[in-house]
N, C-alpha and C positions, 0 to 999 in steps of 0.2 A: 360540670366541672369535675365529676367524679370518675366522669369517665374518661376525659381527658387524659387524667391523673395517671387512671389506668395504664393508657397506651403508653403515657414518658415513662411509665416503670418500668412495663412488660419489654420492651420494643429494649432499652437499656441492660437490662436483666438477662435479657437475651441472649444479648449480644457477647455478652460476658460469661455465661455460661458456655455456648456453642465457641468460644475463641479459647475456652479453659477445654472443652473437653478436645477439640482440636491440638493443643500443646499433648495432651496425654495420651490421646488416641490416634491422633497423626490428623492432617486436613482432610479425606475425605471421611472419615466420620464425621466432624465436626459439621460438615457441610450437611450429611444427614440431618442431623440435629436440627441444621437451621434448615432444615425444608418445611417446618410445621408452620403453622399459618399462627405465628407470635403476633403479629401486627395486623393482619386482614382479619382476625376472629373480632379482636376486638372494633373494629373499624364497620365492623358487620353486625355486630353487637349495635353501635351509635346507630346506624340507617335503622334497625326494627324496631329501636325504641324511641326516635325520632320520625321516621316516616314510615312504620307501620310493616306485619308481616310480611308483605305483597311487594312491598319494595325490597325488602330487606331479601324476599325469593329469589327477586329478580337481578340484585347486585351480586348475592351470590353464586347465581348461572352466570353473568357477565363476569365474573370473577374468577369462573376456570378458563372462559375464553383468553382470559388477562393471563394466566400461565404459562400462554402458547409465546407472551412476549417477554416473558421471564424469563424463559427455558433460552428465546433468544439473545436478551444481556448477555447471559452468559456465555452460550458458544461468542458470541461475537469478543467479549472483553479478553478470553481467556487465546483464541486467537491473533486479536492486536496485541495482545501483550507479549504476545514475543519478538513484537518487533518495537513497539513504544512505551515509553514509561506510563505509570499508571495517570495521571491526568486524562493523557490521551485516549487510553482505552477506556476511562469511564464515562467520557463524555461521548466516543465511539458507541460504548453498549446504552448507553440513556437515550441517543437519538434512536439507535435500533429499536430499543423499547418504545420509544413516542412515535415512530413510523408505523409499529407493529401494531397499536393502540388504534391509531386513526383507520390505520386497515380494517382493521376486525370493526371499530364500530360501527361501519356500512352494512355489519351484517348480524342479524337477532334471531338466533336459533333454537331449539329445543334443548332443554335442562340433559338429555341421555345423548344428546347429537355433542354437546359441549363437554360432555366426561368423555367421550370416542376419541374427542378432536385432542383432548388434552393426555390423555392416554398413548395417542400418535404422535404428541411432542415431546412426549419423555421419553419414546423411542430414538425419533429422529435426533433431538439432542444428544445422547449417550453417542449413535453414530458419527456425527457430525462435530462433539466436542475432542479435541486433540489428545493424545494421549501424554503422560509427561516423559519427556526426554530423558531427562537425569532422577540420580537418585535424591531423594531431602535431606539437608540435614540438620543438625538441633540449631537451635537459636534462642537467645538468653536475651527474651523482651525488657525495653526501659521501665523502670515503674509509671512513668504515667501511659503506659499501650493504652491498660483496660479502661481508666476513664475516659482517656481522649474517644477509644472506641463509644461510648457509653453517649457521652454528649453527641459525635453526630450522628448516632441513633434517632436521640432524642429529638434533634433540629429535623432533622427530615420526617419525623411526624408529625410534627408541628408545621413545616410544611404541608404535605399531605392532607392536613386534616383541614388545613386552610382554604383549600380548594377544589374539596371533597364534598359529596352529599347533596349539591344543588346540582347539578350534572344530567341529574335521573338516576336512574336504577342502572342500566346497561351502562353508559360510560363509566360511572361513580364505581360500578363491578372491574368492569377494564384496567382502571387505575387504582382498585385496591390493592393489588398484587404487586406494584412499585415497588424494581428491589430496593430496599432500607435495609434490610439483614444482608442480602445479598452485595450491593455494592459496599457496605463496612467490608464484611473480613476479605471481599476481594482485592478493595486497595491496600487494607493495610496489612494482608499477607503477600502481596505483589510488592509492594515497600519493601518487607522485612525479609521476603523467604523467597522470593523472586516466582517467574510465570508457572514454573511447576507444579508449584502447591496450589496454586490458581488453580489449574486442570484438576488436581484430585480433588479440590475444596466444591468444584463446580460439578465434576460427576456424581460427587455423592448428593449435590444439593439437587439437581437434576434426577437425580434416583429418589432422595426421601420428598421429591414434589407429587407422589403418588398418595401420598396422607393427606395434604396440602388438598389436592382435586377430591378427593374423596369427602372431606370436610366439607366442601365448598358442596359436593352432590347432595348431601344428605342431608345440609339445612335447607340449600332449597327444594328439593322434595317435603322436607319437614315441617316447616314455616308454614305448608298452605293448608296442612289438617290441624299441627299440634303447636302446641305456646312456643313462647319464647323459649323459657326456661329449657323446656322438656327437650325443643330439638335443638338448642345449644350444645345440652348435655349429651346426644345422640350423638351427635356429631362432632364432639368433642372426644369421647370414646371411640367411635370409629376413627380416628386419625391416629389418636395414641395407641391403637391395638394394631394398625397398619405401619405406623415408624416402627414401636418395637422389631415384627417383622423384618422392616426391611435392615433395620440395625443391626441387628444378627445374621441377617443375610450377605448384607457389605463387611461385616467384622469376619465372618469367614470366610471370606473369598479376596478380601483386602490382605495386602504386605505391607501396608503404610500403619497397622495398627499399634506398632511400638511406641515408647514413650517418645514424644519428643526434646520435652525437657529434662534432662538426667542430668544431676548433678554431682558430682562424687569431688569433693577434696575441694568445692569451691570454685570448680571449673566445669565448664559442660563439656560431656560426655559425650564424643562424636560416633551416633550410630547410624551406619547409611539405612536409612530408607525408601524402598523401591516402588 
């Protein structure tokens, strides 16, 4: 129950954070933000201390495989959406996702073969995702965005977890990685700020899924010599010391980093960003 508890905080918390640092730093940091493994740590956490280190290894190698179907949500939503409203495109990237799922589980590869492969998806993704057309501009959210954001966070891991964990090790890894961070702020910045901020929101999330695989490497290497605790904690440091990284990597080579909400006189403050 405690850990449940967990995931409906973390996973909502989130969400709210990465959509607030997004308003101030523009969507493709935001996206950075949300590339960190807020929902599969914890989800990763439940398999080792329910089914034991060995599984918990082994969802975790299955779990960078699962990023290769992340990586394609995303080109795919940030694509259809510039031609269809966001429904369309989310149920567009969800089947990507479930095709890309059933693909990969035909095949159970080595832990250093699954950080290559996943390593080659945040390449090809960065290629293959669209660049945005137009400039952004500010936009002055209803107060209920962040909660509404918040609950279907929460719903979809409460999904998730409903039909998670009896799978095995390898699929239960496969669909750890279910965007829940990802399809929030894609729709409801596709709603509010239209397909462009899609694209930056998606390149940066696609860039900071290098912490995300990283995380995922390092517990399961860790899990088969050292506890729980110790290589949570391992791998929890290597991720935050690899987003910082790439945060300051994307914040200096980004134009989208201005505020995007400015308010001056009670009105917003229209500053293009490119």
């Amino acid at each position: 129950m405690g850990l449940l508890a967990a995931k409906l905080t973390l996973a909502p918390v989130f969400i709210v954070g990465a959509s607030l640092v997004a308003r101030r730093f523009g969507p493709r940091i935001g996206g950075v933000v949300a590339g960190l493994p807020v929902v599969a740590g914890p989800i990763l956490l439940v398999y080792a201390l329910a089914h034991g280190r060995a599984f918990a290894s082994g969802a975790a190698a299955g779990t960078l495989l699962g990023l290769l179907s992340l990586t394609a949500f995303l080109v795919v939503y940030s694509r259809v959406g510039a031609y269809a409203s966001w429904p369309i495109s989310l149920l567009a990237g969800w089947l990507t996702f479930a095709l890309a799922t059933a693909v990969l589980s035909m095949f159970s590869i080595a832990v250093g073969a699954a950080l290559a492969l996943a390593a080659v998806g945040v390449v090809v993704g960065l290629v293959a995702l669209p660049h945005p057309s137009r400039s952004g501009l500010p936009y002055a959210p209803p107060s209920w965005d962040l909660p509404l954001r918040a609950a279907c966070a929460a719903a979809l891991v409460v999904t998730l977890s409903a039909v998670s964990g009896w799978l095995g090790p390898h699929l239960s890894g496969l669909l750890t990685p279910f965007p829940i961070v990802a399809a929030v702020l894609a729709t409801f910045t596709h709603a509010q700020r239209g397909v462009d901020d899609v694209r930056r929101m998606s390149r940066g999330m696609v860039a900071g899924l290098c912490a995300f695989a990283l995380f995922c490497f390092t517990l399961a290497v860790a899990l088969r010599t050292l506890d729980i605790a110790t290589s949570y904690a391992l791998a929890t440091l290597v991720a935050l010391t690899t987003q910082a990284l790439m945060l300051g990597l994307v914040y200096l080579r980004s134009s989208d980093h201005q505020p995007l909400l400015a308010q001056t006189g009670g009105s917003v403050e229209r500053k293009p960003i490119s």
